[in-house]
N, C-alpha and C positions, 0 to 999 in steps of 0.2 A: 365417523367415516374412516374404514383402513387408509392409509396411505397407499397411492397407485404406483410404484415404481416398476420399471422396467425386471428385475428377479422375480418380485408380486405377481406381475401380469404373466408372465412368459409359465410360473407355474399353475395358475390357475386353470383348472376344469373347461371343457366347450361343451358347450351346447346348441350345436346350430348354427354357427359361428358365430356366437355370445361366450364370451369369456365371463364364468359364472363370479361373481365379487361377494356373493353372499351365501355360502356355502354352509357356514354354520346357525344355527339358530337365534332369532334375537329374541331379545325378549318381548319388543314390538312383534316379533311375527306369533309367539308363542300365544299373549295377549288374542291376537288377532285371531287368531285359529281356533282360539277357546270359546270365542263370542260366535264364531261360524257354528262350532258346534251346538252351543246354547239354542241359535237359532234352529239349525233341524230340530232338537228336542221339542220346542217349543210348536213346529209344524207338527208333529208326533201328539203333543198330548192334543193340540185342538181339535185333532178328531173327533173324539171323545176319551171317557172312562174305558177302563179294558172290560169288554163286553162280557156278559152275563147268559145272554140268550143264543140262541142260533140266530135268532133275527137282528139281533147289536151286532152279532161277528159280520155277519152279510154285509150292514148297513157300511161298518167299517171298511171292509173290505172294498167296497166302491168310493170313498176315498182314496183309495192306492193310487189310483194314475193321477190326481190332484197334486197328493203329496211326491210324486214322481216330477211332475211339471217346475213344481218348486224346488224340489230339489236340485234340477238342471240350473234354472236361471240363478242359484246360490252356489252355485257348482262353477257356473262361468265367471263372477265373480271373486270368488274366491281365488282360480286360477288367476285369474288375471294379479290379483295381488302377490298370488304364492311365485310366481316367474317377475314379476316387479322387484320380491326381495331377494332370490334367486343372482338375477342377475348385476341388481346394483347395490345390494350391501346397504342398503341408506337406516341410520338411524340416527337421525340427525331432527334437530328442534320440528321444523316444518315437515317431515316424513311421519315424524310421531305422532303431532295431531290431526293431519289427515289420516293418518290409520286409526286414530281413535276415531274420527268423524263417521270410517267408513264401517264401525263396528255401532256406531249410534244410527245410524242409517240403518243395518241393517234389521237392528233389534226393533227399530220403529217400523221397519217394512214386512213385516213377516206375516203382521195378520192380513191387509190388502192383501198381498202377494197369495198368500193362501183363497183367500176369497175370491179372487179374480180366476185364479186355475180352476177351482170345482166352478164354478160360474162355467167356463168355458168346457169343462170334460161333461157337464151336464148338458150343454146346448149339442156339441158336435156326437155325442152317443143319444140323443132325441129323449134325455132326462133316464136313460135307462140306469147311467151309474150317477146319483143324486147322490153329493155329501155334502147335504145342508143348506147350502148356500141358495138364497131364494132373492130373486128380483121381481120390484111388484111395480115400476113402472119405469119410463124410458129416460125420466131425471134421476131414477138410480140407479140405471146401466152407467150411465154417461159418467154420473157423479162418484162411482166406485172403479172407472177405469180412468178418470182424472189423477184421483189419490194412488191408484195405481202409478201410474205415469210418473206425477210429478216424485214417489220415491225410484222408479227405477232410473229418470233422469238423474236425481240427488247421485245414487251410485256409480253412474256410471263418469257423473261430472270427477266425485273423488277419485276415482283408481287415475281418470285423465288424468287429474292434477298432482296426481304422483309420478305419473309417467313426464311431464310437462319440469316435474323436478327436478328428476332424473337428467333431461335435456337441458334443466338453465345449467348443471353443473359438471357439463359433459365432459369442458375442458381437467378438472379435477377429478374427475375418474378414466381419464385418459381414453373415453372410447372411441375408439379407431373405425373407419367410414363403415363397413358390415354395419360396424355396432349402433352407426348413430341412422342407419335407415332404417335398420330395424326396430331403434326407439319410435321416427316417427311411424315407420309402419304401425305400431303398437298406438300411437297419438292419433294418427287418421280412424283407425279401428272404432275408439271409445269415443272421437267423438260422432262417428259415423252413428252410436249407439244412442249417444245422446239428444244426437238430433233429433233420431226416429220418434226415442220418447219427447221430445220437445213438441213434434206436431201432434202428437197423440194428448197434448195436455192442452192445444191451442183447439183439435175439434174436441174434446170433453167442455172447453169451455163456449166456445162457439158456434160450433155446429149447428143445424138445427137438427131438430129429436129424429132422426130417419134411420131407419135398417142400415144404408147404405154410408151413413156419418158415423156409425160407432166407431169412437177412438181406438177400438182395438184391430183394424183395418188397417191399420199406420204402421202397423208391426209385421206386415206382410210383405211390408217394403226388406227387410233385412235377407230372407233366402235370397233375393236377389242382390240387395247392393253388397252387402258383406263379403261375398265368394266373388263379385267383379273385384273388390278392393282387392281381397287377398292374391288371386290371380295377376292382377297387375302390380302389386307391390311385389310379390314371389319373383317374377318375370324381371321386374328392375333386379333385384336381390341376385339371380342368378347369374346377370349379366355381369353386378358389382367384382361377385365372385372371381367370375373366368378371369377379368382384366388384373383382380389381384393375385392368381395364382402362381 
C-alpha cells in the first residue's frame, strides 16, 4: 500500500469526491480482469459450436439476451471491484486473496448463472427465444435458483469484504469524511445485495414448491431497495458536501 501523505493525497486524481489511490494497474487487478474475461468467453462457447445451419445460427441467436443478462450481472461485479481498486490502491496480503476468492467464485459461477438467465429469457418470452435450458420439475426450479443464489451471495459477500478492508484501514489511507461515507455507502449497497440473495437461498431451501415461492422473486426486491438506498445515501452525501465546501 502507497504511503498516504499530505503531497500524495493533494495530487491525486477525483472522482466524485474520491480521491483515486489506485490509478495505476496492479497486478491483482490485471489478474482479476483476465479471469472476468475468461469468464464471458466461457458464457460464449456454452452456447454452442459456431453454427453450421441456418437453423444452429437461429438457435444461437436466441441465446443472445441470456448471454446479455449474464453479461450485466458480471459487468456489475466487475465494476464494483474495478472502483474498489480505483479508489483505494490496496494490494496488500488480505486484498490479494479475496480477489483471488472473487475470481474462484466467479469461474465457479458462470454455468448456474448462464442457466438460470436462459431459464428466465425462456419463461418471460413464453419459450419463444429457447437456449437450451430446460426444467422438468419444481425441485429443479428451486434447486437451480438455490445454486444460483448461494453463488451470487458468495460474490457479492467478497467484493463487501473488500470494501469492509478498505474501512478497517481507513485511518492508513487517510480518507477524509466524503470518503469514508462513501466507503459505507458502497458497504450498505453489497450487503443490501447480499441479503437479497441470502433470502433467495433460504426459499430455494424452504419454501414450499409454489409459483408464488420461487427464489427468484426475492430479487424483485432490489429495483426497489437499491435506488431508496442510493437516494438516501446521495441525499446525506450532498449535504456532507455543502457543509464542507
Amino acid at each position: 500500500m502507497p504511503e498516504m501523505n499530505e503531497d500524495t493525497l493533494r495530487e491525486l486524481p477525483v472522482k466524485e469526491g474520491f480521491r483515486l489511490r489506485g490509478t495505476d494497474m496492479t497486478r491483482t487487478e490485471t489478474f482479476t480482469d483476465a479471469a472476468f474475461a475468461f469468464a464471458l468467453t466461457l458464457l460464449v462457447v456454452s452456447i454452442d459450436a459456431i453454427p453450421s445451419t441456418y437453423e444452429e445460427l437461429l438457435f444461437a441467436v436466441q441465446g443472445f439476451p441470456a448471454f446479455g443478462r449474464a453479461c450485466a450481472l458480471l459487468f456489475l461485479v466487475w465494476y464494483g471491484h474495478w472502483n474498489w481498486s480505483r479508489r483505494y490502491g490496496l494490494e496488500d496480503f488480505p486484498s490479494i486473496v479475496l480477489s483471488f476468492s472473487l475470481v474462484f467464485v466467479v469461474l465457479c459461477y458462470v454455468y448456474p448463472m448462464k442457466y438460470v438467465t436462459s431459464i428466465f429469457v425462456s419463461w418471460i418470452t413464453e419459450q419463444r427465444l429457447d437456449a437450451g435450458a430446460t426444467i422438468n420439475s419444481a425441485d429443479e426450479l428451486f434447486g437451480i435458483f438455490t445454486i444460483y443464489s448461494i453463488g451470487f451471495v458468495a460474490l457479492c459477500v467478497v467484493v463487501l469484504l473488500l470494501y469492509l478492508r478498505a474501512w478497517a484501514i481507513r485511518d492508513e489511507l487517510s480518507l477524509d469524511i466524503l470518503e469514508r461515507h462513501i466507503t459505507r455507502s458502497e458497504i450498505g449497497s453489497w450487503a443490501i445485495l447480499a441479503s437479497v440473495g441470502g433470502l433467495a437461498v433460504l426459499m430455494g431451501l424452504f419454501a414450499p414448491r409454489h409459483p408464488l415461492t420461487v427464489p427468484g422473486w426475492a430479487y424483485m426486491l432490489l429495483p426497489v431497495v437499491m435506488p431508496a438506498w442510493g437516494v438516501l445515501r446521495g441525499r446525506q452525501l450532498k449535504q456532507l458536501m455543502q457543509q464542507h465546501a
